[in-house]
N, C-alpha and C positions, 0 to 999 in steps of 0.2 A: 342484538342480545346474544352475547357465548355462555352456551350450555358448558359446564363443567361437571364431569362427576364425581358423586359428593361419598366420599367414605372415609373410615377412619385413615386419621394421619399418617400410622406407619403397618399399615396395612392396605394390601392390593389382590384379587383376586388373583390367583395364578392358575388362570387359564390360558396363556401362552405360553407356548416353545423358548422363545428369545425375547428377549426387551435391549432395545436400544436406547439412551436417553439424552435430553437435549440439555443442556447447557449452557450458561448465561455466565460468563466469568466477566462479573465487575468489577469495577473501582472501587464504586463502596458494597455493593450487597452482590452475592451471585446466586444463581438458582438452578434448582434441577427440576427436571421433567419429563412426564411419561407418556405413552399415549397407552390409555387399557379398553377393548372394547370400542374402540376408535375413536374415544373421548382423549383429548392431551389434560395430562392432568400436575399439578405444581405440586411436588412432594416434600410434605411438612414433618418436622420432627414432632415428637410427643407432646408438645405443647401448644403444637398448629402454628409454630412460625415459619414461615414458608423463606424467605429473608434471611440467606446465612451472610452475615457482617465478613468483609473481605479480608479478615485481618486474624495473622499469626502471630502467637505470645509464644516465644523461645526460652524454656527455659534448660539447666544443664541434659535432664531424662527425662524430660517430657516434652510433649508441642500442645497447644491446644489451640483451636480452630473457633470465628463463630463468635455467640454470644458471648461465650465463654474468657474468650481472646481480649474481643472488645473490653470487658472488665479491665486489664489490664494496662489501656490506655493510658491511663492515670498514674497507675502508682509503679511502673515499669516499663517508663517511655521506650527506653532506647533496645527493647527486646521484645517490643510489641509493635509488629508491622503492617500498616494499612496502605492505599492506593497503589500498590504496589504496578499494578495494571500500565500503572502511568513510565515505570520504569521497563516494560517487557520490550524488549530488539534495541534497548538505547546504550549509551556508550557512556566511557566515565564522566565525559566532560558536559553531558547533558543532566547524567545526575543532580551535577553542582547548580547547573541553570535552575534544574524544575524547585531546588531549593532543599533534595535531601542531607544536603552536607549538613545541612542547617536542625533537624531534629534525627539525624544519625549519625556515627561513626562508621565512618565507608571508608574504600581499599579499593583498587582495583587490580584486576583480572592479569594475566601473560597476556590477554585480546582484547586490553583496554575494557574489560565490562565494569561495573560497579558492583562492587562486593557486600553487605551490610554486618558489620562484626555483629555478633548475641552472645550470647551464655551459650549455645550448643555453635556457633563455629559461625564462619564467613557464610552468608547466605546471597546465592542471586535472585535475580528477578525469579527463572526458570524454579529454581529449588523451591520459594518461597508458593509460586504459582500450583507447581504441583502439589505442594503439601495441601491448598484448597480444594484442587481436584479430589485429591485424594477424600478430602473430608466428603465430600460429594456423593462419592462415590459410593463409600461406604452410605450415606444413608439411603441412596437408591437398593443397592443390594439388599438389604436388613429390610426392605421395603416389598422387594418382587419375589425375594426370598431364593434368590439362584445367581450366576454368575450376569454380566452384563455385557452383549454382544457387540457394542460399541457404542460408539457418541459422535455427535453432533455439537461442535463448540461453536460459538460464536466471537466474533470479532469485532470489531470497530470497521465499516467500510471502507475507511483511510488507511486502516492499518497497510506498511507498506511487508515486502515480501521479508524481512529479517523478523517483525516484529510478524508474521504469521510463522513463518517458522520456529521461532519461541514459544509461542504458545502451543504448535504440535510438540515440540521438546518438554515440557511444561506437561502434556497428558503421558507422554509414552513413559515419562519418570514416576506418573501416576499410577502407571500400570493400567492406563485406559487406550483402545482401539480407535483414533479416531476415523469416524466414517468420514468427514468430510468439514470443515470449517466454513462458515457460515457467515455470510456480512450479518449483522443485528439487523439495520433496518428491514433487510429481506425477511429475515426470519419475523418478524412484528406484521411483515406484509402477508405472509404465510399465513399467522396467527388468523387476521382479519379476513383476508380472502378465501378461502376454502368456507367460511362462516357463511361470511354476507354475498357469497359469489357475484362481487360487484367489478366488473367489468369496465376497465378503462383505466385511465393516469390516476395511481396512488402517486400523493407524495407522504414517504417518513419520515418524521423530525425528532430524532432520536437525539433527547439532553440526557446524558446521564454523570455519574458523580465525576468523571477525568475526562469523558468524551464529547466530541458532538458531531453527527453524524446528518445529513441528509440526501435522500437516495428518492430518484422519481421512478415509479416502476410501472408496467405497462402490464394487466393482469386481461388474459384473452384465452377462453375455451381452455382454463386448467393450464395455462403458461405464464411463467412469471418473468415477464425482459427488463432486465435493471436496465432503464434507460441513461442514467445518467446518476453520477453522485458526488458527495463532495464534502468540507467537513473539518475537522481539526482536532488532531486528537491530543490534543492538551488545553481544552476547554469542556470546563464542565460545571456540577453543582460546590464542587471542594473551590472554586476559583468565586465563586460569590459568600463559600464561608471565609475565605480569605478578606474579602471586603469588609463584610461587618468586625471578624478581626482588627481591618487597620483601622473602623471606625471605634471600638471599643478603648484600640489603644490611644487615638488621638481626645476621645470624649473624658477618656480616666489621668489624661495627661501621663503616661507609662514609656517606658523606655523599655523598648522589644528586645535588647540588649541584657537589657539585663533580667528579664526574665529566664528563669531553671529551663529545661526543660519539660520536666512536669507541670510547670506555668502554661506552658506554650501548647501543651498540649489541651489543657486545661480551657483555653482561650478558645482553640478551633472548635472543641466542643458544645462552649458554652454559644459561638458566632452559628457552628451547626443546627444547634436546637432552636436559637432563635430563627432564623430557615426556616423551620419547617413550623413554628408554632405560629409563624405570620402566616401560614396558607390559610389559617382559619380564621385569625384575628388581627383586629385592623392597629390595635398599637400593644406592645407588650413591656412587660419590664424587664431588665437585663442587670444580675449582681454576678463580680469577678472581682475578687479580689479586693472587699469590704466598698469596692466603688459599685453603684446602683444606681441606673437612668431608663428612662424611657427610647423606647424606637418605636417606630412607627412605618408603617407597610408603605408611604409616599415616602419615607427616609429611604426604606430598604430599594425600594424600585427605581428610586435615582440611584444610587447607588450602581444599580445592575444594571443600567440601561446601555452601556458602553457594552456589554458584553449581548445584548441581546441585538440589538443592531449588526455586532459584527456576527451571529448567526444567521440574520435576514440578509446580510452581503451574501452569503454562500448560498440562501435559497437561491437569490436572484442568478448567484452566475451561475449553481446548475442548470434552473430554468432556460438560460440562455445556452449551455451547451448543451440540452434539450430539446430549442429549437421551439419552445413551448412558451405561454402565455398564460398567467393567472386563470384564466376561462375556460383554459385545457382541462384544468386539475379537477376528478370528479370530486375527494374528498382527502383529507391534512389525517395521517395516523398520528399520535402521541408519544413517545415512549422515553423510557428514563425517568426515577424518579424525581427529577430538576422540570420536570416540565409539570407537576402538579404547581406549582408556581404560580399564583394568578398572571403574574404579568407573565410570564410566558405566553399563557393561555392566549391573553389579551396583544400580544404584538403577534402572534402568529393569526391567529382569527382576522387581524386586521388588515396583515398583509397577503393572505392567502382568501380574503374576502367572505369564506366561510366559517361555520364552527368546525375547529378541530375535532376527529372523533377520540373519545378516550373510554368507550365502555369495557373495554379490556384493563386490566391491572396494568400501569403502566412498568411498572416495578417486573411482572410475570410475563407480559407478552412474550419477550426474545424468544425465554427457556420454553415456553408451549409451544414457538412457530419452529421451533429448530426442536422438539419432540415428535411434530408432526412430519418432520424434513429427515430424522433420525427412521422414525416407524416405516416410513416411505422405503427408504434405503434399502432395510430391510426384505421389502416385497411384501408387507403387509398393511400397507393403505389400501381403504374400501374404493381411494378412487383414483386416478392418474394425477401426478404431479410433475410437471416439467419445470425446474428452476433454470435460469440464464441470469449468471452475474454478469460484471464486465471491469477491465482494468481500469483501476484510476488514473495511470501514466503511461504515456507511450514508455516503450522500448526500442532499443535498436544497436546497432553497433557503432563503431570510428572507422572511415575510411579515409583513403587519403587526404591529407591536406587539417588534419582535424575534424570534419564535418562530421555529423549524425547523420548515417540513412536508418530513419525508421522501420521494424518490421512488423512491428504490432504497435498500430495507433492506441490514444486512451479512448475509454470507454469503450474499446471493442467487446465484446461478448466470451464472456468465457465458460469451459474450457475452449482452447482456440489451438490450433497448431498454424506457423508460418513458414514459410521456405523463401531465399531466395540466393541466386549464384552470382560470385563474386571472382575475381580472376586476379593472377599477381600482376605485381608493377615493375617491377624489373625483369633482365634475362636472369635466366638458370635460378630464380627464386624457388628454393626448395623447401619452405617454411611459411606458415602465416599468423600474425598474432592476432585471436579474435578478443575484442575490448568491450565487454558490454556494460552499455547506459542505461541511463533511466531519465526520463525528463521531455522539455517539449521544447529546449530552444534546439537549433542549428549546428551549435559547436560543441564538439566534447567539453571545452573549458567550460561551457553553462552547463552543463548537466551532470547529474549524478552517476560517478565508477561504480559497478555493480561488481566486475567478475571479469578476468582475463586467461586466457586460457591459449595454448598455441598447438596448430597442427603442426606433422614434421612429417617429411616425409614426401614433398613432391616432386614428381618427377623434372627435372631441370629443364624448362621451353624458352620459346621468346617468349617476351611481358604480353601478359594476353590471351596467350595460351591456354591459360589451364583453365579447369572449370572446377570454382570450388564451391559447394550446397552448405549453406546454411540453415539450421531447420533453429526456429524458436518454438517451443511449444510451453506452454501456461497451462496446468494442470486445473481442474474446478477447485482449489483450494488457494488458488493466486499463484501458485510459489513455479519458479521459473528454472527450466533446464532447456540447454542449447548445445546442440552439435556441427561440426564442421564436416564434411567431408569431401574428399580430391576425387571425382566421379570416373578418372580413367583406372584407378587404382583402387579406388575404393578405400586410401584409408581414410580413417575418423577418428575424430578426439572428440570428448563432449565434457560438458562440468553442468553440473546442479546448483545454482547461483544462491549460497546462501551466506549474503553478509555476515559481518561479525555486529551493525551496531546497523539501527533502522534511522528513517529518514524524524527530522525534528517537527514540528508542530512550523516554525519558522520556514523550514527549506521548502514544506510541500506548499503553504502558502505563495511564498518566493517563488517557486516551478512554476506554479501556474498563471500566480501572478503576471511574472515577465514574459510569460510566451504571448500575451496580450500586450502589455505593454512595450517590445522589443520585437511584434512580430515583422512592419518594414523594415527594423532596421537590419533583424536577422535575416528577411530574404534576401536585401543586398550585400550582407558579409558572407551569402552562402554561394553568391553568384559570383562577387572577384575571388573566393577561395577557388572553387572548382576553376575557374579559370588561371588561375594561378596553377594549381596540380597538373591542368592540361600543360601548360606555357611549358615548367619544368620538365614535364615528361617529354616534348616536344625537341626541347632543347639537347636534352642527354642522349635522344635516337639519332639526330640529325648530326651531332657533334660525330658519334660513332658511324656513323653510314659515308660523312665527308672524308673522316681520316681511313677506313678499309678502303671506298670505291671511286671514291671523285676522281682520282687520276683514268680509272678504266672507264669511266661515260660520263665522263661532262669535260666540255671544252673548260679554258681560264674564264670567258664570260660568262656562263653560265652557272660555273663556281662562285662567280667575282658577287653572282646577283642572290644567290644563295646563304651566303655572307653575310651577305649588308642584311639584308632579312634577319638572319639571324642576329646581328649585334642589334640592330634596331630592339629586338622581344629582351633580349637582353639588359638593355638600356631601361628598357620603361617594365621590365619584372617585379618592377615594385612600387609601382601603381597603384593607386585604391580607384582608380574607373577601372571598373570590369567590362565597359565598351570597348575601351579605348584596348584593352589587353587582348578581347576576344578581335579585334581587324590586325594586329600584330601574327596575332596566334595562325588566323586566316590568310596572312599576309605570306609570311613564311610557309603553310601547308598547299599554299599555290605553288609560288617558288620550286619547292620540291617536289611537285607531283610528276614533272616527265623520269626526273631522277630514280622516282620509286619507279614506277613502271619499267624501267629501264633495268634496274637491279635488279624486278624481278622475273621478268623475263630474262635477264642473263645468270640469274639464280635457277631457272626453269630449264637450261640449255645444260647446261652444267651436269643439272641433277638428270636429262636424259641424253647424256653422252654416252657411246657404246651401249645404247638399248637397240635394241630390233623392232620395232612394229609389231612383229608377231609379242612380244614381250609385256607388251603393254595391257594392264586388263581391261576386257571390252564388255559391255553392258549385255546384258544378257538378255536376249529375244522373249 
């Protein structure tokens, strides 16, 4: 049972210095929240609706935010904007996917974004986003009755780093500080744990109206370690009012087509309220457009069942990159309004073998666990709070050959910083391009271009020589910057990795997908690649080393065997046994081994010719 404290709606006692507050930016509904007195508390407008509706009605001099907004739905589709959520870090061509082209008139960006024309001007995701905040925000202040020290946002746990960086873009346009960006299900695990200081594997199953999220967390002596998480952030409750939509249209015999706009809009609402009036009742009536039938909650659940299945895929394979077993999990969180849902209820219970908890508001958790993560921040929690997210996809760079070397695997723990050194491939290479990915298979071509960036600058050696430091470091907010630097010289370059357009619902699926299904085949492409980059490398020194010195230390037979080695790696360079490449590869570095030794020792004679003994410097006693 969560105590909340009970006072008037827009009224809060101000006996604090600072107030920080948490926030919930949804798809369909978002929320604020405070903690006063060490109670978090959900901060209601005059009417006590805690639920502000996600959506902006644009008109020429004016905006209106909220219930007010919603109104508008109806009778001024194309300037009245909801799920907007669904569109933050994505790109034009995803617009058209998620189907806004379809109830707006969109443009897009000089950086490929999606633009939505209104009566006040081209709006993006970001603009649209913060006009929420903004609303937010404003009612927190009017509330604590002083300015507001920062915030606490939360996110979608999938969200990848383009689309968390939009949403910081999105506050600062708000004119809000953000302390720190928050996975939701963590903050729901916050919400819960600090309450019932229940000790052990939470899992959260966060359905909400565009998202779905779930995240296994390990909660121990006041610490919170995302163990594992997983999710799809273009799944949610607005994808099952889509359903009873296409059943509407097929049961009235209608052509989607040629419904107005205002139809259409008219349709999701009417498929929405049917949603939620089956949570309580087992068949309802449904009138659209002088057509009127019955549905019924086993209509509705067949219906939804494809979508809920493919949420119990994701429990399972976090589970498995967990490392866990159903009998692990001490108890199932709730959260999202989509999971008041009977059958939610009842496929999760089913598959997680317990009752899901849901004595928290499943609608209010986030905003109360990221008020409490907000107050924290601050230095005014009554008790210690250590939170640990962790990445949902490796990272890493391109090195030769095309391959991926990992620097920071998924699910590591964050904040995190990485280091490691890297050296050029050729001589006198005075330059290096660093290429950063995102993903989990082997080759750059499977994984996602993050950010390219080049050092210059190095001093010109043989291939090998140089020593160049890579640092990756992931901030506690996800968002990712990397630097290079040449360690005899010290210089450095660095970039702040912040795409123009975030990963799809598709690709992250895809990512993860394939790195299971492709994972032997990508260790053996990963093994003739590197062998391959050896072979070439091997090739272009030995070629160089025959044509300056063969004549000064090697007889004609010893050249003649050197050769043949050589044309042998040569011959078979293109290869897919990476056996057969790496005894070639070995074949010829035998071949050549008196050769090297020889060069370098008469490279060593050279370089002490006219020295004196006395000259030389001698180890010090």
């Amino acid at each position: 049972m969560v105590l909340l404290q009970i006072s008037e709606p827009n009224q809060l006692p101000a006996n604090k210095q600072r107030y920080a507050v948490g926030i919930d930016l949804g798809t369909t509904n978002s929320v604020v929240a405070i903690v006063n007195e060490d109670w978090p508390l959900a901060i209601a407008d005059p009417n006590e609706n805690v639920l502000v509706p996600s959506i902006v009605h644009y008109q020429q001099n004016n905006i209106e935010v909220g219930e007010v907004a919603k109104q508008a739905v109806t009778y001024d589709p194309l300037n009245t904007i909801y799920s907007i959520k669904r569109l933050m870090g994505r790109d034009f061509g995803e617009a058209k996917r998620l189907g806004f082209d379809r109830i707006y008139h969109l443009s897009t960006s000089a950086n490929n974004l999606p633009l939505i024309k209104t009566q006040a001007g081209e709006k993006s995701a970001v603009q649209i986003s913060a006009d929420i905040l903004s609303f937010l925000k404003k009612r927190a202040q009017k509330t604590v009755g002083m300015e507001l020290s920062g915030a606490v946002i939360t996110v979608p746990a999938y969200f990848d780093d383009a689309q968390r960086q939009a949403t910081k873009d999105a506050a600062a346009v708000a004119g809000l500080k953000v302390l720190r960006l928050l996975n939701e299900p963590t903050a729901a695990a916050i919400a819960y744990g600090l309450e019932s200081g229940g000790e052990g594997m939470h899992v959260v199953f966060d359905l909400g109206g565009g998202t779905f999220d779930i995240s296994i967390l390990h909660f121990k002596q006041g610490i919170f370690e995302v163990i594992a998480v997983g999710g799809d952030s273009a799944l949610g409750g607005d994808d099952m009012d889509d359903l009873i939509a296409n059943w509407i249209i097929q049961q009235a015999k209608l052509n989607l087509d040629l419904l107005s706009l205002t139809e259409k809009r008219k349709l999701l609402l009417t498929a929405k309220a049917a949603k939620e009036e089956l949570t309580t009742k087992l068949e309802i009536t449904i009138d659209f457009n002088k057509w009127q039938g019955h549905f019924t909650r086993r209509e509705f659940n067949k219906l939804i069942e494809p979508l809920l299945i493919k949420t119990l895929k994701y429990c399972q394979n976090a589970l498995q990159d967990a490392e866990l077993q159903i009998k692990d999990i001490k108890d199932v969180i709730l959260v999202g309004g989509a999971t008041r849902t009977p059958a939610v209820q009842e496929y999760v219970a089913k598959f997680f073998q317990k009752k899901p908890l849901a004595n928290i508001d499943p609608d209010q958790v986030v905003a109360l666990g990221a008020a409490i993560q907000a107050n924290a921040l601050l230095g005014q929690a009554s008790g210690e709070l250590l939170l640990l997210d962790v990445l949902p996809l490796s990272l890493g760079l391109e090195t030769m050959g095309g391959l991926v070397e990992k620097i920071i695997y998924r699910n590591a723990t964050i904040p995190t910083q990485k280091s490691q050194q890297f050296t050029t491939y050729k001589d006198g290479q005075t330059g290096m391009i660093v290429h950063i990915v995102q993903g989990e298979r082997e080759l750059v071509q499977d994984c996602r271009s993050l950010a390219k960036f080049e050092l210059k600058g190095i001093p010109p050696m043989k291939a090998g020589m140089a020593k160049v430091e890579v640092i990756f470091q992931v901030d506690a907010d996800g968002l990712l910057s990397v630097s290079a630097k040449e360690l005899s010289t010290g210089i450095e370059s660095k970039i702040n990795v912040m795409p123009s357009y975030g990963l799809t619902e598709k690709e992250i699926t895809e990512m993860l997908q394939a790195s299971f299904d492709h994972a032997k085949e990508d260790i053996q492409v990963r093994q003739l690649r590197e062998q391959q980059v050896v072979a070439e490398h091997l090739l272009v020194v030995v070629k160089k080393a025959l044509q300056e010195d063969a004549d000064k230390y090697l007889s004609q037979a010893e050249k003649n065997k050197i050769i043949a080695s050589l044309q042998h790696l040569e011959t078979i360079g293109t290869t897919q046994d990476s056996l057969k490449l790496k005894q070639a590869v070995t074949e010829l570095e035998q071949a050549t081994q008196i050769f090297a030794e020889r060069r370098m020792d008469g490279n060593l004679r050279e370089a002490l010719q006219g020295v004196s003994i006395e000259e030389l410097p001698h180890a010090k006693d």
